[in-house]
N, C-alpha and C positions, 0 to 999 in steps of 0.2 A: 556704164555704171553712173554715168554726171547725169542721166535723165532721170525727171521724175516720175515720166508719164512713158510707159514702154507699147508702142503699139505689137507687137509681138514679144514673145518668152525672148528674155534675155537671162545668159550664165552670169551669176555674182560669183567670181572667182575668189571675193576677198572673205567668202565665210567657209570655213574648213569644218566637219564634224561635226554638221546640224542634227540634232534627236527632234526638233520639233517649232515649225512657224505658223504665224497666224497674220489675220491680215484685216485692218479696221474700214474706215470710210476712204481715207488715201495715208493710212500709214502701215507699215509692216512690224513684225518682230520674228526674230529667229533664237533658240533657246542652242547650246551648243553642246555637246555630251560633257564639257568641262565645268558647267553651269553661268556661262557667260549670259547675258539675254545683250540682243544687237537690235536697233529698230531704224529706220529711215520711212523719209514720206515727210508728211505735212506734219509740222510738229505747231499749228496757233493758239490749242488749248493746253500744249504742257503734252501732247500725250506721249512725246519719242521720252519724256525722261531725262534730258540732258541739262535740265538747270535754266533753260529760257525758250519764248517763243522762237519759234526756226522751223527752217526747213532743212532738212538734208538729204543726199541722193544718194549718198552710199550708208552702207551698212556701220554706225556709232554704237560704241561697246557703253549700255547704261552702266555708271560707275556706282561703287557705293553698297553695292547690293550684295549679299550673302547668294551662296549657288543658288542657283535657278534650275529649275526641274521640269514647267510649263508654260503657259504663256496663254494670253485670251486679251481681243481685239471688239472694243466697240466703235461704234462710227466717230468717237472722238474723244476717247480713254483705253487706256491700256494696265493690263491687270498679268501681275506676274505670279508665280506662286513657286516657294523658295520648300530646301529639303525637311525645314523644319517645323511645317504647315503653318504659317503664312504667309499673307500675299501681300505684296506692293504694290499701289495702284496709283496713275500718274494721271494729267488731264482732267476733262471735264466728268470730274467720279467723285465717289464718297471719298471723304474725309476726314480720317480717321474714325474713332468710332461716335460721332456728335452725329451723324447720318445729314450731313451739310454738303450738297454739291456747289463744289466751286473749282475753279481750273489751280491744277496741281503742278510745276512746272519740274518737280525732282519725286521721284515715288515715294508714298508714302506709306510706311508699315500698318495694317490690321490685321486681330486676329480675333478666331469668334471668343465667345464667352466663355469661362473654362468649365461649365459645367458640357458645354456643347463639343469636347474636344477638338482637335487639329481638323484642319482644312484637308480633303486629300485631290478633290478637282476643281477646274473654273471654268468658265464660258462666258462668253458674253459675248452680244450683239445688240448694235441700234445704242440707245441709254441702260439697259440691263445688264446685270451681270449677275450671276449663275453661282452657285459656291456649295459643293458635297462635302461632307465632313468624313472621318472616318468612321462615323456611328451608321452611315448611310442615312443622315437627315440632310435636308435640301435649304437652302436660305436665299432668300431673292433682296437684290434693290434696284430700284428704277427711278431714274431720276433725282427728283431731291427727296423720293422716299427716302424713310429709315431703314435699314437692313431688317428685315423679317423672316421668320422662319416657317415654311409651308407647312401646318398643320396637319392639312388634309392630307400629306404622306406620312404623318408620326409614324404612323403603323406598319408601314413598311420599309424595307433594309434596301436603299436606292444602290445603283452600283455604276450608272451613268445617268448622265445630265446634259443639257443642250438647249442652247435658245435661239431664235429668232429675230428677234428683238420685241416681238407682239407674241410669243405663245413660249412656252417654257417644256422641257420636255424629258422626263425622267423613265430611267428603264430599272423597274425592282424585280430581277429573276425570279420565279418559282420556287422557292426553299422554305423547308421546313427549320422553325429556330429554335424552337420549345415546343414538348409535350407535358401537358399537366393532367393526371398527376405524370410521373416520369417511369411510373411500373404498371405492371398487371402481372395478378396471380396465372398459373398456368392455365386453368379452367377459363379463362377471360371471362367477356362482359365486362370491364372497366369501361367509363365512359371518357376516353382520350379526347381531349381540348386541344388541337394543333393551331400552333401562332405562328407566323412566318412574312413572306411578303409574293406577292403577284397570284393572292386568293380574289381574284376580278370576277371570278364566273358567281352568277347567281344561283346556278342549278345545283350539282352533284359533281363529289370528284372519287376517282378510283386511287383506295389507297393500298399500298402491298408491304405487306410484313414478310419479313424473310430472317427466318431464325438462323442467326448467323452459325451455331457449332455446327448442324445439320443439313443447312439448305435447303429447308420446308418453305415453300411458299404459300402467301392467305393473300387471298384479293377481298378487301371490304369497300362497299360503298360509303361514302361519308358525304355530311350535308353542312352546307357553307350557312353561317349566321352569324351575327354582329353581335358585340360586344363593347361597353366603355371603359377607356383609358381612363386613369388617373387624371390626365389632365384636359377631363372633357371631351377629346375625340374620339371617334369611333372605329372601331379593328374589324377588320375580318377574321374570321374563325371558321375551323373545320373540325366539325364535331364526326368521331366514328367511336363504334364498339371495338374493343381488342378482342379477339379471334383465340380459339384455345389452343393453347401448343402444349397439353396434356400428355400427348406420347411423346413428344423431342426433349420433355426434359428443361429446366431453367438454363439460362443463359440469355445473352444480348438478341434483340430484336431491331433488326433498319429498317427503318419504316420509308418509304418515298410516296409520291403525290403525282398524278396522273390526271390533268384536267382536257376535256373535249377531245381525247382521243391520243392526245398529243402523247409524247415518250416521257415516261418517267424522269424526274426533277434528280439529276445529280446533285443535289446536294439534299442527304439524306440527315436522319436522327435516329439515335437508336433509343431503346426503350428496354428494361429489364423485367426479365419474365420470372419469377418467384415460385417456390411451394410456398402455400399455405404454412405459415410457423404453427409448433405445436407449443403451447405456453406449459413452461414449469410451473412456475411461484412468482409471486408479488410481494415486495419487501414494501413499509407494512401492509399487514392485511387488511386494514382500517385506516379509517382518516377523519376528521371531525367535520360539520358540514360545511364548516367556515370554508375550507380548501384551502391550499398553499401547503401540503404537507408533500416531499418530494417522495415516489413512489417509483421503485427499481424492479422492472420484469425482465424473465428471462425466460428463454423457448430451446426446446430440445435441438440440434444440429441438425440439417440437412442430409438426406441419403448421401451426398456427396462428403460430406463433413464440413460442408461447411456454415455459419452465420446463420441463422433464418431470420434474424431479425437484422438491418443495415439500416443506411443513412440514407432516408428519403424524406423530402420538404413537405411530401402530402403524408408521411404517416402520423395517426392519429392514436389514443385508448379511448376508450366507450364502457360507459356503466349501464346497464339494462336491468330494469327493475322486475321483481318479484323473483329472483335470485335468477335472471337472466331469461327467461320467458316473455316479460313482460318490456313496454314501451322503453325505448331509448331514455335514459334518466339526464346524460352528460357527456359530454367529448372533451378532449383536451388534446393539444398537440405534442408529439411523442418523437425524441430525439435519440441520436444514439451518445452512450454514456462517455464519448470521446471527445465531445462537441455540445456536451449540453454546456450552458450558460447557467441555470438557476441556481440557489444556492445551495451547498452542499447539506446535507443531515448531517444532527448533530451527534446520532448513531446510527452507525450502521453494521449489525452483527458481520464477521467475517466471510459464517457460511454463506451471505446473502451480499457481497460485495460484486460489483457488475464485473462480469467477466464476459470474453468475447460476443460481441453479438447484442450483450444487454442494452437496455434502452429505459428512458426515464422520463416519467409525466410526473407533471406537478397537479394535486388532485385539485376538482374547480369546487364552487360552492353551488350545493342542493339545498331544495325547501325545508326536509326533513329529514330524521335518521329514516334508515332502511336497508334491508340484507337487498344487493345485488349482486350482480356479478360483471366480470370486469373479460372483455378482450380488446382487440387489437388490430385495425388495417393498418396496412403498409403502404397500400394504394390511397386511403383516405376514404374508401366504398367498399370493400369486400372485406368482413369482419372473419375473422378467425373462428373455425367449428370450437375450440378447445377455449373454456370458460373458466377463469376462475374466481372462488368466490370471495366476496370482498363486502363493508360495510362503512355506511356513512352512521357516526354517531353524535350527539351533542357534547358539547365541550362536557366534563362532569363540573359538579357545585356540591363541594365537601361541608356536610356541615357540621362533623363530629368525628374525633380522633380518638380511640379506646385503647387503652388508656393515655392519656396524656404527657407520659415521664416512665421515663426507661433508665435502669444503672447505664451508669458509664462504661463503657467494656469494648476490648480493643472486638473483644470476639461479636458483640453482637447478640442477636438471638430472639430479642423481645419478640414477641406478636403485636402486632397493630390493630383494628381492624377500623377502620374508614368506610364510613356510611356519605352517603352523597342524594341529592335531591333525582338526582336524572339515574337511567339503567345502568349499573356496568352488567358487565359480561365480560366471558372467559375469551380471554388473548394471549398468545404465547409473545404476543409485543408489548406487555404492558411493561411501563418504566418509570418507577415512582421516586421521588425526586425527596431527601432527605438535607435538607441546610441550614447547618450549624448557624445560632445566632448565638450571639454571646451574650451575656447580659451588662448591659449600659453602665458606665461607671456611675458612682453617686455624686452629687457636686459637690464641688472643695466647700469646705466652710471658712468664712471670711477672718482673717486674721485681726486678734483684740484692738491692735489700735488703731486699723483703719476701720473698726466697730464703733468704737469711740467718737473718734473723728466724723465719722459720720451723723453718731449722737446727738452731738452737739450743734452742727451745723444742723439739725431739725430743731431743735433747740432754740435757737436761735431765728431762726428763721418763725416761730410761734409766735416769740417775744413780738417780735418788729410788727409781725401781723397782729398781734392784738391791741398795741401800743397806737 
């Protein structure tokens, strides 16, 4: 153990309970199940951690340090990585987060940025060092680079990492992470968007739906194509048709991924298969063209009994002109009444109050009035057979009140009748708005002697100016 240099395997007897070591240009580190980290070897850039240039032969416990969990060895820096993702890194390495290489002689804490969450692995060899997050994004520095984060994998969910010290080397399994939309009606034809990682083939991939209450199996082909992030880079994507599970009946669908022959991707997504809702009613039946008016649907239950309408991020309502025959008029996205966000109406009759299942659009703005009719996907693509009818109207512009003045009366009773420039029309929602204005009081009249007083100082004030 006093050598630094072992021409054959030698036992280190003084490390008990190692989980895991690593090994740099001539130094070592051993991590220990207790979360110790131990290092020996050439210590002239700081890299053993012990507080000063040294050497040492046997195994030194780095002090200082919160558990330790891994360990990663460049040719002359040392990077630990603790249980509460991050790392400490000693020697000739980054420096804190200023991305300044200079020899480090006791470890120094970094951690990523906290939008980028915790650190979960490290590597490093040669001047690189390697760092996976738990998000599965990769981050590289080398040298007196600054820490950077590899773009070109945004897109994919990394689950190891490794470097060389010249090539860098990440493995993103085969899985499926998102389908958008996240449903299909039982008749399919939805156009499923799958997002995932280790979509590398150019060609075609075989996808299998397997409706899970039944055990129906669908083999669809699906076709890989590119898409842009948010932030600039670009995704792979696997576009397939959903397949109809019409006789199995709704319930959950696992969907898995099968590229160049290889066995289906353990790690699966499921997907919810739907009857077509049959729509009741629409609270109001109308709405002005401005939009913003919040409108509550509701659909008859499921053979099963249950919901037809639920909580999907792609369900949408849709107005189609010429009382639903004609051209799409307007979409708006459709929530369910348990998670909507807009704001409430400021009526909403009892019998038309959202009860299970119900869902709420806020109506958009169109060009013109017009009779439409109004339904509803759930998918965001497959519009519901069952229409109801509904209208965009112009605000009204009153310009005559008949008659003007009505008794006082607890009861009520007068007629009205209110003429306006634009159409009305028969509505069983109309709600016309009656408020008391009271009549203004008359102003005080000024009391005699500050009338006076004020007389006079006009008075006076003539004199001076004519004077």
């Amino acid at each position: 153990e006093d050598r630094l240099v072992a021409p054959a395997p030698r036992c280190i007897s003084s490390l008990r309970g190692v989980r895991q070591v690593a090994a740099g240009g001539a130094h070592s580190v051993a991590v220990t199940a207790e979360g110790g980290a131990y290092t020996w070897g050439s210590g002239l850039c700081g890299q053993l951690g012990v507080g000063r240039c040294t050497r040492r032969a046997k195994p030194t416990r780095v002090e200082g340090l919160p558990a330790i969990v891994a360990s990663a060895c460049g040719t002359n820096h040392t990077v630990l990585l603790d249980g509460a993702g991050a790392i400490h890194s000693c020697g000739m390495t980054l420096v804190s987060a200023l991305g300044e290489q200079a020899k480090c002689f006791a470890p120094e804490r970094f951690t990523l940025p906290p939008q980028e969450g915790r650190i979960a692995e490290i590597a490093a060899s040669g001047d690189v060092t390697v760092l996976r997050s738990e998000a599965g994004r990769v981050f590289v520095w080398e040298g007196s680079d600054r820490l950077r984060r590899v773009d070109a994998l945004a897109s994919v969910t990394v689950e190891l990492v490794g470097t060389s010290g010249s090539c860098v080397l990440a493995f993103a399994p085969l899985r499926i992470a998102s389908a958008s939309p996240p449903c299909a009606p039982l008749a399919g034809g939805t156009g499923l968007v799958l997002r995932g990682s280790g979509f590398c083939s150019s060609g075609e991939a075989l996808v299998r739906f397997v409706h899970e209450p039944t055990g129906s199996t669908r083999l669809v082909t699906g076709a890989f194509s590119e898409g842009m992030v948010s932030d600039g880079s670009v995704e792979r994507l696997l576009c397939v048709e959903a397949p109809s599970f019409d006789a199995e009946g709704p319930g959950e669908v696992i969907v898995a991924v099968a590229i160049a022959d290889a066995d289906f991707t353990p790690h699966c997504f499921r997907v919810r298969y739907y009857e077509e809702p049959a729509l009741i009613d629409i609270f109001p039946r109308a709405a002005p063209i401005g939009g913003g008016t919040e409108l509550v649907v509701r659909a008859m239950a499921t053979v099963a009994g249950d919901a037809a309408l639920f909580e999907s991020r792609a369900a949408c309502g849709s107005w189609f002109g010429e009382e639903g025959k004609g051209h799409l008029l307007a979409s708006a996205p459709a929530e369910l009444h348990s998670s909507f966000k807009g704001p409430r109406p400021r009526r909403l009759n009892l019998g038309h109050q959202a009860g299970p299942g119900a869902v709420r659009v806020v109506s958009p703005t169109v060009g013109s009035a017009a009779m439409c009719a109004f339904s509803i996907a759930m998918d965001g693509q497959t519009f519901a057979k069952s229409r109801l009818p509904f209208r965009f109207y112009e605000a009204p512009r009153f310009t005559a009140l008949a008659p003007s003045c009505a008794w006082v009366s607890a009861e009520g009773g007068a007629t009205v009748v209110i003429t306006s420039l634009s159409d009305l029309f028969a509505s069983d929602d109309v709600l016309v708005r009656l408020k008391h204005k009271p009549p203004e009081p008359p102003e005080p009249e000024p009391e005699p002697e500050a009338a006076a007083e004020e007389g006079e100082g006009e008075g006076e004030g003539e004199g001076e100016g004519s004077g």
